[in-house]
ROPAGU-809594 format. One record per residue: x, y, z of N, C-alpha, C, O in turn. Coordinates in steps of 0.1 Angstrom, whole numbers, plus 2048, in hexadecimal, padded with zeros to 3 digits. Layout:
# ROPAGU-809594
XYZXYZXYZXYZ
...
# end
This chain:
# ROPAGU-809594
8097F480080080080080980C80081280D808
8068167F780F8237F480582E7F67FC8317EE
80983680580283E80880784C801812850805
8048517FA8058647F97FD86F7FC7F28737F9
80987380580488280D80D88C80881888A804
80889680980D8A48018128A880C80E8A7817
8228B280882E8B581482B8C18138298C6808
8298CA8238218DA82182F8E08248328E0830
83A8E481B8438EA8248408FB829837903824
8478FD83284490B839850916830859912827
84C92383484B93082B86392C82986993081F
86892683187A92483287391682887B90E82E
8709128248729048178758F881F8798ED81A
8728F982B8718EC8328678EB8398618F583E
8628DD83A85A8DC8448548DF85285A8DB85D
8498E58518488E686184B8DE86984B8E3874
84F8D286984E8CA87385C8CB87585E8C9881
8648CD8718768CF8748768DB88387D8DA88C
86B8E488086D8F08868658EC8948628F689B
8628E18998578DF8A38638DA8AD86E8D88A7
8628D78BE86A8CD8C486A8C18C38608BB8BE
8758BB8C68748AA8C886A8A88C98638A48BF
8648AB8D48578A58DC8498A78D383F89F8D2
84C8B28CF83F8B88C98418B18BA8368AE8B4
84D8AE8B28518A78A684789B8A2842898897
8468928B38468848B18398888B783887E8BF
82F88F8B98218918C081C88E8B18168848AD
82189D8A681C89D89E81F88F89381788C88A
82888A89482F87D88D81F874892817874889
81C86C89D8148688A180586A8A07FD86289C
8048788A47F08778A17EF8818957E3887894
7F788588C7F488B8807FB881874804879877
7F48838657FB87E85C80988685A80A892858
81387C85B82588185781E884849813882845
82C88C84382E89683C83488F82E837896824
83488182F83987C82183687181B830868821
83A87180F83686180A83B85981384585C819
83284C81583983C81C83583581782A835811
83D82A81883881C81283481081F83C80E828
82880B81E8287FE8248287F382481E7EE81E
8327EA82A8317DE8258267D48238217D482E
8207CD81C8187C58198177BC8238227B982A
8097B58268017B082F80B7A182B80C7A281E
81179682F80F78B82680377D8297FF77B834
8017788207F876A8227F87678347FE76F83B
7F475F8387ED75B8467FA7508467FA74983C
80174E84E80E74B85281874685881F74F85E
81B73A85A82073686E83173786883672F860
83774186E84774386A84C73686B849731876
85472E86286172686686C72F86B87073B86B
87172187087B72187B88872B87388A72C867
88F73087B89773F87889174886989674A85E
88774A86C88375486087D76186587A761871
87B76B85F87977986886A780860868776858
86378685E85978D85985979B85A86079D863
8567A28578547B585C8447B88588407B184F
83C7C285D8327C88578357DB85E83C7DD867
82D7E585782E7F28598327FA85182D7F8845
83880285283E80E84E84C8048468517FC84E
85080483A8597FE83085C80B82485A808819
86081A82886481B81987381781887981580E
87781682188581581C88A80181F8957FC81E
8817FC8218817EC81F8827E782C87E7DB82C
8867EC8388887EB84887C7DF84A87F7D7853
8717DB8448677D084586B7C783C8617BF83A
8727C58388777BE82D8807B283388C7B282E
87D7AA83A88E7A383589379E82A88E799821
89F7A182D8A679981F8A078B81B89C783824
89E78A80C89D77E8088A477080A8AE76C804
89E76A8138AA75A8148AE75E8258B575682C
8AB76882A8B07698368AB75B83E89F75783C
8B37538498AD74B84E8B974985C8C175285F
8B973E8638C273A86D8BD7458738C174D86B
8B574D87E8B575B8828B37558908AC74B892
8BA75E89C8BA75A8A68B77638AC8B27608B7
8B87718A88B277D8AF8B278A8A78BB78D89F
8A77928A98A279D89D8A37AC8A88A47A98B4
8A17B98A58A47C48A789E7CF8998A27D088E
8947D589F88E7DE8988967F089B8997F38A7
8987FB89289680789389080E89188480C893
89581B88C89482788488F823878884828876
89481D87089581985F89980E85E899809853
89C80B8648A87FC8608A77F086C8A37F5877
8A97E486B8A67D88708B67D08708BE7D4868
8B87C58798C27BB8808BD7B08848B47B088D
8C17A587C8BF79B8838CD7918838D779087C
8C87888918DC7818978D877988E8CD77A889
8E076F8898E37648858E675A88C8ED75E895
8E374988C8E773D8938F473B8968F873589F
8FE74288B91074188891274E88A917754881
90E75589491076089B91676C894920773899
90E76E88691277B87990478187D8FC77C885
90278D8768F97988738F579986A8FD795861
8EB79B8688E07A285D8DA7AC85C8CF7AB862
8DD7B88568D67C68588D37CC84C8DC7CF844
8C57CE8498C07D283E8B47E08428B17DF84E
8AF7EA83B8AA7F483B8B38028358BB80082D
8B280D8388B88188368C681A83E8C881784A
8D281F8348DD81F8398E082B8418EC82C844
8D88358458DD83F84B8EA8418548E983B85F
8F48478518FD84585990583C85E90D83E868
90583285690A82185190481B85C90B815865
8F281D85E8EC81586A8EE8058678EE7FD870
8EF80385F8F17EF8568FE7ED8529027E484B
9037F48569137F385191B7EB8589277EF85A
9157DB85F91A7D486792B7D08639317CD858
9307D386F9417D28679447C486793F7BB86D
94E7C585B9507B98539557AE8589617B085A
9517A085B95879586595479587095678B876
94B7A487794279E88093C79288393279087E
94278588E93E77B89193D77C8A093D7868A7
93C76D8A693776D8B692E7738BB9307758C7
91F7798B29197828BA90E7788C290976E8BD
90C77C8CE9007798D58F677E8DB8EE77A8E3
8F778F8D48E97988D78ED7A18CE8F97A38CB
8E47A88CA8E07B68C58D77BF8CA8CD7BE8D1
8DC7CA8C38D27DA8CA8D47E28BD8DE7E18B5
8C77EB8BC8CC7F68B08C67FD8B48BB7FB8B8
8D080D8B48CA81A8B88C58208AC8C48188A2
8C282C8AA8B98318A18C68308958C382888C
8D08338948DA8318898E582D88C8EE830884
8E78278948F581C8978F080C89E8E58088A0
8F98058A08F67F68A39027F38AA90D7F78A9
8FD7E98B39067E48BF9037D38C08F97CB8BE
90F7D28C49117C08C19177B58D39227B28D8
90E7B48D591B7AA8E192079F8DC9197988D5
92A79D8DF9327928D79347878E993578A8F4
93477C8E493776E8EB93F7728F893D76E903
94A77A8F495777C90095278690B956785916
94978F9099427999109427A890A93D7B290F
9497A890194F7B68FD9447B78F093F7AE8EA
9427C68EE9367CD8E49417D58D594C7DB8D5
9387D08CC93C7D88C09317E58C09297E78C9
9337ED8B492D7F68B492E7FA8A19367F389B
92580389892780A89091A80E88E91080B895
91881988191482488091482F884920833885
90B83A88890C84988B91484989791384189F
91E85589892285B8A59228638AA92B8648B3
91A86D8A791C87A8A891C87C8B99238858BE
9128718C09158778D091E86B8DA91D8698E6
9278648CF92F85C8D592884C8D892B8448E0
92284B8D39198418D791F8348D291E8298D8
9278368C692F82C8C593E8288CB94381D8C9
9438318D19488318DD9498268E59458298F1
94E8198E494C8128F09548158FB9608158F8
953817909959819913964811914961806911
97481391798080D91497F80291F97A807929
9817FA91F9807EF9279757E59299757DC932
9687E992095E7E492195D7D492295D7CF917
95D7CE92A95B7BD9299517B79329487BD938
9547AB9329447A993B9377A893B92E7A5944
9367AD92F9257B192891E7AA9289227A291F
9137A892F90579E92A9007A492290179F917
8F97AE9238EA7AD91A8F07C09198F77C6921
8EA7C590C8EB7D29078DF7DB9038D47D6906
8DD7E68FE8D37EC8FB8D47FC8F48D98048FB
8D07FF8E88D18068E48C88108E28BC80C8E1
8C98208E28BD8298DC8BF8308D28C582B8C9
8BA83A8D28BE8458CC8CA84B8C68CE84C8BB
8D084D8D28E18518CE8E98528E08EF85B8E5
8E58468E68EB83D8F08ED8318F28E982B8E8
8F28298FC8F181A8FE8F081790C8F2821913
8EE80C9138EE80A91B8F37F891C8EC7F1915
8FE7F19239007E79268FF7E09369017E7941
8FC7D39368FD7D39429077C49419087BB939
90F7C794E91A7BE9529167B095B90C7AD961
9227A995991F79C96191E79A97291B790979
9247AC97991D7AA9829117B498690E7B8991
90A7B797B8FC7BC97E8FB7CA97F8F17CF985
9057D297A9087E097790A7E496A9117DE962
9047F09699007F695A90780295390580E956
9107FF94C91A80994490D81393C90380E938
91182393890C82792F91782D92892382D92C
91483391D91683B91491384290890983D904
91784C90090D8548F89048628FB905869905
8FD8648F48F38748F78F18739078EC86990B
8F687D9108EF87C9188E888A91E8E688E929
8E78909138DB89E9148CF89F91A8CA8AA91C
8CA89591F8BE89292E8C288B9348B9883937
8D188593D8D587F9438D587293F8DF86B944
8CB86A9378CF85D9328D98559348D584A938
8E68579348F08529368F48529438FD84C945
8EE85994D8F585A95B8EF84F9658E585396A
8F18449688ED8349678EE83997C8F883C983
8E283897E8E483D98C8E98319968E6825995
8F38379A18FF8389AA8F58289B18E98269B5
9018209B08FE8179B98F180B9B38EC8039BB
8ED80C9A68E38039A18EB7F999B8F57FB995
8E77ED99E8EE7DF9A38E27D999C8D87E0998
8E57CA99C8DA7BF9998D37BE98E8CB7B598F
8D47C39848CC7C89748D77BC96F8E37B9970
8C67B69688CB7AD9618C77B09528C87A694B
8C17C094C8BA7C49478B87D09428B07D6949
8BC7D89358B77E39318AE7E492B8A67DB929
8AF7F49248A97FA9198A98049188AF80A920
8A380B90E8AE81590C89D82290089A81D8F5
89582C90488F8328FC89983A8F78A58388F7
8928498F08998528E78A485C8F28AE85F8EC
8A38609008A98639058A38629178A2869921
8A18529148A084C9228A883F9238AE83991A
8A683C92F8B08289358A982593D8A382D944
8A781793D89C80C9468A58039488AB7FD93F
8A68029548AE7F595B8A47EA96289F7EE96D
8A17DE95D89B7D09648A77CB96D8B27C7969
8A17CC97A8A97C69858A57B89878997B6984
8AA7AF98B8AB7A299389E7A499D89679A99D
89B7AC9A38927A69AB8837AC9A287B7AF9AB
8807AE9968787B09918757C09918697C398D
87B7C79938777D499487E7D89888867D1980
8797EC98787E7F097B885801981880809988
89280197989781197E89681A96E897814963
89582396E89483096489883A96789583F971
8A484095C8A685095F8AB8519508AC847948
8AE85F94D8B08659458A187593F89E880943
89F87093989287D935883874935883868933
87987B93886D87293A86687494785E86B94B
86888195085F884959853890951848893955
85789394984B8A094183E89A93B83C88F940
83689C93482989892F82A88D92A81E88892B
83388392483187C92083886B92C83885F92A
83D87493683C86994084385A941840851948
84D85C93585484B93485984B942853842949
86385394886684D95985C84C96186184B96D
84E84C96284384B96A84283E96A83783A968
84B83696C84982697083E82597B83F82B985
83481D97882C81B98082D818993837811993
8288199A082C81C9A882B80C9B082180A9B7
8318049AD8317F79B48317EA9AE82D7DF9B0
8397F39A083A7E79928417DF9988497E49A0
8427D19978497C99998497BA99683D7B7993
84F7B099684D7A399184D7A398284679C97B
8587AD97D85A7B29718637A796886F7A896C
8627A096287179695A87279D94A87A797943
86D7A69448727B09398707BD9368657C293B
8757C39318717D29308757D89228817D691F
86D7DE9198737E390D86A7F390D85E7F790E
8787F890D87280A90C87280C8FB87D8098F6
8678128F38628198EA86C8288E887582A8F0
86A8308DE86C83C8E28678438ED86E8498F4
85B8438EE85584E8F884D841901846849908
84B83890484282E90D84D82190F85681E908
84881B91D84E81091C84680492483F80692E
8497F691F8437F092084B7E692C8567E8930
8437DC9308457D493E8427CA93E8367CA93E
8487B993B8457AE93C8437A894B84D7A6951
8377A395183879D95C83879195B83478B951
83E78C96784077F96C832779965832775959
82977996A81877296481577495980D76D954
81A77D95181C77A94180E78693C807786932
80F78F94680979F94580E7AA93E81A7A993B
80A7B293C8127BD93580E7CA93F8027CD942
8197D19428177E09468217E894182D7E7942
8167F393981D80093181880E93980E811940
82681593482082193A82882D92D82D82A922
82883D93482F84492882884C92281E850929
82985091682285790E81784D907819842905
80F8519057FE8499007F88538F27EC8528F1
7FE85A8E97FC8648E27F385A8D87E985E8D3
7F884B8D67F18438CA7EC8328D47E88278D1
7ED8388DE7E382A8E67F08228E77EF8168EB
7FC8268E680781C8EE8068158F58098098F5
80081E8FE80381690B7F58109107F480C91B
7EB8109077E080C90A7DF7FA9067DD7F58FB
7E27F29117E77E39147D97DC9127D17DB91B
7D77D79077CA7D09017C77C99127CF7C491A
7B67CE9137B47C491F7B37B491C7B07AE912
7B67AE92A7B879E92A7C27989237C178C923
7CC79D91C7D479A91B7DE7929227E579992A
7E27839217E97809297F077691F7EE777913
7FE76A927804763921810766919818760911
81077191C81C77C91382977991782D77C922
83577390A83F76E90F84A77B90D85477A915
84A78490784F78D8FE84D79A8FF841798900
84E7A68FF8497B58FA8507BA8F28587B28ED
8507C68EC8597D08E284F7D98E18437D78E1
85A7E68E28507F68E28587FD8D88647FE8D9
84E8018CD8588098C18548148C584D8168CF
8598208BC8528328BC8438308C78418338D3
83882A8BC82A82B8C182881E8C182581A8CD
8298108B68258078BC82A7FA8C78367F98C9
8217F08CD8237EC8D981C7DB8D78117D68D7
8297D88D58287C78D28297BD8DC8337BE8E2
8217B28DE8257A88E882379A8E181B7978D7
82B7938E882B7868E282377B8E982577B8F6
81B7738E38147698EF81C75B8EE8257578E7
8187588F48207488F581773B8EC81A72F8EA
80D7418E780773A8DC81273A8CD8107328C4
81D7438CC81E7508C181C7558B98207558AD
81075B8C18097688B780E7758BE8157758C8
80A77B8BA80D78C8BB8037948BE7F97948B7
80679A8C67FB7A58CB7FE7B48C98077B88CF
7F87BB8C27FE7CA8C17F67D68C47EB7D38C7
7F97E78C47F27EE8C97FB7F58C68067F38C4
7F38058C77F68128C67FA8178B97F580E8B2
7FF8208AF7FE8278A57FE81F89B80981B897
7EE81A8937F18168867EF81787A7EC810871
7F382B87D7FA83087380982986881582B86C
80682385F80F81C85581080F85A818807855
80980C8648067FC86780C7F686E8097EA870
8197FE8758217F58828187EC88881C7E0887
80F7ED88E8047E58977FC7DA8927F97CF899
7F87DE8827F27D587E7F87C78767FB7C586A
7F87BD8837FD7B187E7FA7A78737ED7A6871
8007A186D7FE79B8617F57928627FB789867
7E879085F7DF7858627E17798637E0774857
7E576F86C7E076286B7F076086E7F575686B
7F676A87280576887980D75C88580F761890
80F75688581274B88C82174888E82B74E889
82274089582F73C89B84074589F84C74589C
83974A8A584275A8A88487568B68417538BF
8557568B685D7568C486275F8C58687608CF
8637698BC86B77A8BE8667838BA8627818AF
86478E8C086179D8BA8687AA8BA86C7AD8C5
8697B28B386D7BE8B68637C98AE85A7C68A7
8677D78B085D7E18AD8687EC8AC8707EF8B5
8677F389F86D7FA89E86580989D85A80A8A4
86A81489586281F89A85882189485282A89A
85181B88684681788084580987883A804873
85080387984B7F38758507EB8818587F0889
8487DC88184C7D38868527C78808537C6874
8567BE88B85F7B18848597A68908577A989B
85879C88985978C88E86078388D868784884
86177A89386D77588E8697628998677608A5
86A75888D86D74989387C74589888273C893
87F74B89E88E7488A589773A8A28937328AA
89D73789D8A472C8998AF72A8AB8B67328B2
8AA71B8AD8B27138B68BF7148B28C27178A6
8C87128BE8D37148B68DE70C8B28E27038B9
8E370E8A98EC7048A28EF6F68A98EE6EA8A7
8F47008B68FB6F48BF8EF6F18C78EA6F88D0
8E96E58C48DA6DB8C88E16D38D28D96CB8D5
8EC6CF8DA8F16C78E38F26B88DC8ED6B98D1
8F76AB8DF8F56B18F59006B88FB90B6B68F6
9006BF9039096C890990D6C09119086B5914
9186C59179216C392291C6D092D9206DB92D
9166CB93590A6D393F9186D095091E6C5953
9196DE9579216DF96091B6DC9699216DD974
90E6D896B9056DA9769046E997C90D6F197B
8FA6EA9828FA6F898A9026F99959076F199C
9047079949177099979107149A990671A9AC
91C7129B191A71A9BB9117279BD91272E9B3
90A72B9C59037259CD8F87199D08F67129DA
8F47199C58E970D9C48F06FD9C38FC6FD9BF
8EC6F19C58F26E49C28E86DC9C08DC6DD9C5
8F06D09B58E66CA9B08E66C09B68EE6BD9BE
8DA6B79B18D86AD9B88DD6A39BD8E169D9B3
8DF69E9C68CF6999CD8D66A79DB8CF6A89E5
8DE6AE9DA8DD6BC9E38D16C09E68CA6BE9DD
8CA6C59F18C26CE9F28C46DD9FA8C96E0A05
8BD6E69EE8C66F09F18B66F79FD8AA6F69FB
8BD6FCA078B8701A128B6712A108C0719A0E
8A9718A128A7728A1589972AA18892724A20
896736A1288E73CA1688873FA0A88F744A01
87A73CA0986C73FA0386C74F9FD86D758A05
86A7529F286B75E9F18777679E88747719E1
8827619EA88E76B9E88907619D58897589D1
89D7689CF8A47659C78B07599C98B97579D1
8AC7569BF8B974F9C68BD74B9B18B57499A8
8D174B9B38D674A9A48D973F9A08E073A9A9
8D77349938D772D98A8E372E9828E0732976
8EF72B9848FB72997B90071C97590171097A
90272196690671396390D71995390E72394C
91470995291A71094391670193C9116F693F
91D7079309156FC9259226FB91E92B70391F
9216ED9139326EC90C9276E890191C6E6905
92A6E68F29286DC8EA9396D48EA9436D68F1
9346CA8DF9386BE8DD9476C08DC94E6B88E2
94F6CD8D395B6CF8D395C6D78E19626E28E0
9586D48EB95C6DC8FA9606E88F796A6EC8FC
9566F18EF9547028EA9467088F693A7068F4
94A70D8FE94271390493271B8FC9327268F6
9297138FE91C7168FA9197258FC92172A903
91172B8F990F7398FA8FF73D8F68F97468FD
8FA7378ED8ED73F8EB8E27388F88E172D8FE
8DC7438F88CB7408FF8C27368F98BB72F900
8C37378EC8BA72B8E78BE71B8EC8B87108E9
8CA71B8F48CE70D8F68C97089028CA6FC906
8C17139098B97109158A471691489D720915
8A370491389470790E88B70B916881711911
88B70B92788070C93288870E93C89470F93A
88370F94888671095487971095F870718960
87A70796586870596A86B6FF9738776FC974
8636FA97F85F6FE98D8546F59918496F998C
8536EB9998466EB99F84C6DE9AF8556D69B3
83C6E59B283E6DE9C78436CF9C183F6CB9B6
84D6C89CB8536BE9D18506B89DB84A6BE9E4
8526AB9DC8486A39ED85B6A59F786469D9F9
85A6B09F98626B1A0286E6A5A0A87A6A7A0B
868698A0F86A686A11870686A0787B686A0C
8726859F98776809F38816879E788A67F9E4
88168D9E48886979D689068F9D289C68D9D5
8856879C788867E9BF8886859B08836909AE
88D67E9A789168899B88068B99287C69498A
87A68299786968899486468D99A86368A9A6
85C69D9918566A599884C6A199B84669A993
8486A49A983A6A09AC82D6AB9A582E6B499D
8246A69AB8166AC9A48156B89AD8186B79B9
8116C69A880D6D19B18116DF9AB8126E099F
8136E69B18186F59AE8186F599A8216ED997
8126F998F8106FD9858206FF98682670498F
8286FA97682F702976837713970836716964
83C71A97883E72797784F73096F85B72C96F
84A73996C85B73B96685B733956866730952
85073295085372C94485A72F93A85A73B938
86372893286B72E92887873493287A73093D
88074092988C74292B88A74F93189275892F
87E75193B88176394188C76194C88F757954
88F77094A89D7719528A776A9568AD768961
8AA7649468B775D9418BD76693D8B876E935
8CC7679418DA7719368E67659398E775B940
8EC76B9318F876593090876B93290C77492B
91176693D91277294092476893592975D935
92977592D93576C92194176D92C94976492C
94277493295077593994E76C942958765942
94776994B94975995194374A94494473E947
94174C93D93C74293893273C93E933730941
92674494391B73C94D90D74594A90B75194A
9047359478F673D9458F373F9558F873995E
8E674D9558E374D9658D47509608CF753955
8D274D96A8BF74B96F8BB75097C8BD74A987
8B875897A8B275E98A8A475999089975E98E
8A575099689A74C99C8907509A689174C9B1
8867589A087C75C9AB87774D9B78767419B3
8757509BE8727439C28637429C985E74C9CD
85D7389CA85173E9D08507449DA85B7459DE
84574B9E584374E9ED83D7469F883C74AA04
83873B9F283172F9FB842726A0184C7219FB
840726A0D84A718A1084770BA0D83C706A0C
854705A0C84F6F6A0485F6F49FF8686FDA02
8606E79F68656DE9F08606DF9E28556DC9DE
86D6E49DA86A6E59D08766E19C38826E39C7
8746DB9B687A6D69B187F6E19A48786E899C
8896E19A48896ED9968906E598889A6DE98B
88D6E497E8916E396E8916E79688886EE964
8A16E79638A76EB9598A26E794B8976E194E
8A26E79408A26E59328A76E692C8A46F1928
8B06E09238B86E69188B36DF90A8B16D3909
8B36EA8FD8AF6E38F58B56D48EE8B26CF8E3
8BC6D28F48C36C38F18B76B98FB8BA6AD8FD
8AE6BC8FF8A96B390C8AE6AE9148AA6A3919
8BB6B79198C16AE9238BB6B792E8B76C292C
8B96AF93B8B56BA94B8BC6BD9578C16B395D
8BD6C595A8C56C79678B96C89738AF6CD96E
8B86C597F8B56C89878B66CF9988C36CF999
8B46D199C8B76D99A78A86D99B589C6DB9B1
8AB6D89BF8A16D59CC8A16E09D28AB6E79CF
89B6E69DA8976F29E38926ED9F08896E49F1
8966F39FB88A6EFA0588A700A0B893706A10
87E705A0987E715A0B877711A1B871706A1C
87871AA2487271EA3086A72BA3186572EA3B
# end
């Protein structure tokens, strides 16, 4: 579909909208028609993705909905500005849309990656050993990696900053920091989790809570995190809104609401996933379908009918992406270390208290004793009551089990150890916890909480 709208420029030969603020730029961006031709990508047929393949719908003039033809093996995707990233199984890049400022200009031989992030015109890479690449725009340093950076779990990109967090649960910034964005407040520990809006940061802590600073106390309210959020396991900030995965598989948004952002379809539940672009606000269910909302102006929101088998999403600033995640190369069987200090494995029973966290360490080898690295190598993590008498390697019948899938899994590359933070219940009892890996091998572990 090829929308044309006529461009009004003002009495200087440019458009009014150049001459408005940020704020007021992306008001009128949102609940008025923009100022130019777009193109949007086509609806396709009714659809269940195979395995590593990606899809886009939205805003496409510059092809950002488009994946490359033949693209496949895809292990993780990343939407922007204009342009799109997806990881590969052999740990290479894929970046197609608009080159602005060599935003796709993945450098050459880039391998070992195990996450990606894209800010509005640059891209960031974590590589296996813990350390971050970087290219495209730099005008506010953003490509800048801090000199000694190592240790990196998990990353996050915006506008024209970054945010990393380390293997012991502290958060580097760098880039624009013209609303404080970058000033990573004094003494915040335990984040196992960013994100990153146009000149805000969201830190997901370990015990489920969420921290914010940078810009976003004014009308549009992204730091207005709600007042007792918690039991949080993801978080993805939008430009101006941000979004909140709970534990029970709920969604809470807050922020600017200019196109129904933040307006969280009621009953909604089962939600494994989120992503918050400019205006639209995507969640994933564990069926994998997709759920979407807020500006569907050029169609970010409106999902492709009869969409199916989706284990990833992202949202960029008018189109979105899907994606059937490909398992990863290395399918096992692993060489599994067992769970590593504090916890011990069986027939140990590990002794506490009802209530608290407690950490999940372990590392993984394939067959040439190469230290395993992706998330896809660990399928579940699940939980249920034990007959106390016996902690026997079968779980008994009781407690539903909770923690499904891989939330609040990272991997931390400088120890070579996946971690898992384990909420634990709040009921005392005897309880059995499993591991999964997609090789079907299991690890186990016993509890006796008080």
């Amino acid at each position: 579909m090829i929308l044309h709208i006529k461009k009004h420029p003002d009495s200087s030969g440019t458009s009014g909208l150049n001459r408005l603020s940020r704020h007021g730029r992306r008001a009128l961006l949102l609940c008025l028609a923009p100022l130019w031709v777009a193109t949007v990508a086509p609806h396709a047929f009714a659809q269940t993705l195979a395995p590593g393949t990606v899809t886009g719908w939205g805003y496409n003039e510059f092809g950002q909905a488009s994946p490359p033809v033949g693209l496949d093996n895809v292990k993780a995707i990343s939407a922007s500005f204009h342009s799109s990233m997806a990881l590969k199984t052999d740990g290479t890049i894929v970046a197609w849309g608009k080159n602005d400022f060599g935003a796709i200009n993945v450098p050459p031989g880039l391998t070992n990656v195990v996450a990606i992030a894209q800010g509005n015109y640059h891209g960031l890479a974590l590589l296996g050993d813990g350390t971050v690449r970087s290219w495209g725009w730099n005008y506010f340093g953003q490509n800048n990696i801090p000199a000694g950076l190592t240790g990196v779990t998990a990353i996050a990109a915006g506008y024209a900053h970054n945010l990393a967090v380390k293997s012991d649960g502290t958060v580097v910034a760098w880039g624009n920091n013209d609303e404080g964005q970058i000033n990573v407040p004094a003494g915040l520990t335990g984040v196992t989790a960013v994100s990153v809006g146009v000149r805000s940061s969201f830190a997901l802590k370990k015990d489920g809570t969420v921290v914010g600073w940078g810009w976003g106390f004014g009308p549009l309210q992204q730091l207005g995190i709600p007042p007792g959020l918690k039991d949080v396991q993801a978080i993805s900030a939008g430009w101006y809104h941000v979004m909140a995965l709970k534990r029970d598989g709920t969604v809470v948004a807050w922020g600017s609401n200019l196109s129904g952002e933040t307006d969280v379809p009621a009953g909604l539940k089962n939600v494994i996933a989120i992503a918050a672009g400019a205006a639209p606000s995507l969640a994933l269910k564990s069926d994998g379908t997709v759920v979407a909302w807020g500006s569907s102006f050029l169609g970010p929101n409106i999902v492709p009918p009869g969409l199916a088998g989706v284990t990833a999403i992202a949202a960029g600033s008018l189109h979105s992406l899907a994606a059937n995640v490909s398992i990863a190369s290395a399918t096992g069987p692993y060489t599994l270390s067992g769970f590593q200090a504090p916890v011990n494995n069986p027939m140990g029973v590990n002794m506490g208290k009802a209530g608290r966290n407690y950490p999940l360490k372990w590392q993984l080898k394939d067959k040439d004793g190469k230290f395993v690295t992706t998330l896809d190598a660990v399928q579940s993590v699940t939980f249920k009551a034990a007959q106390c008498g016996s902690f026997t390697s079968t779980l008994a019948d009781g407690m539903k089990a909770q923690n499904p899938g891989k939330s609040g899994l990272t991997y931390d590359a400088g120890g070579h150890q996946y971690h898992y933070n384990w909420a634990s219940p709040s009921a005392p009892g005897c309880y059995a916890l499993q591991l999964t890996l997609n090789s079907g091998q299991v690890q186990q572990a016993y509890f006796n909480l008080r």
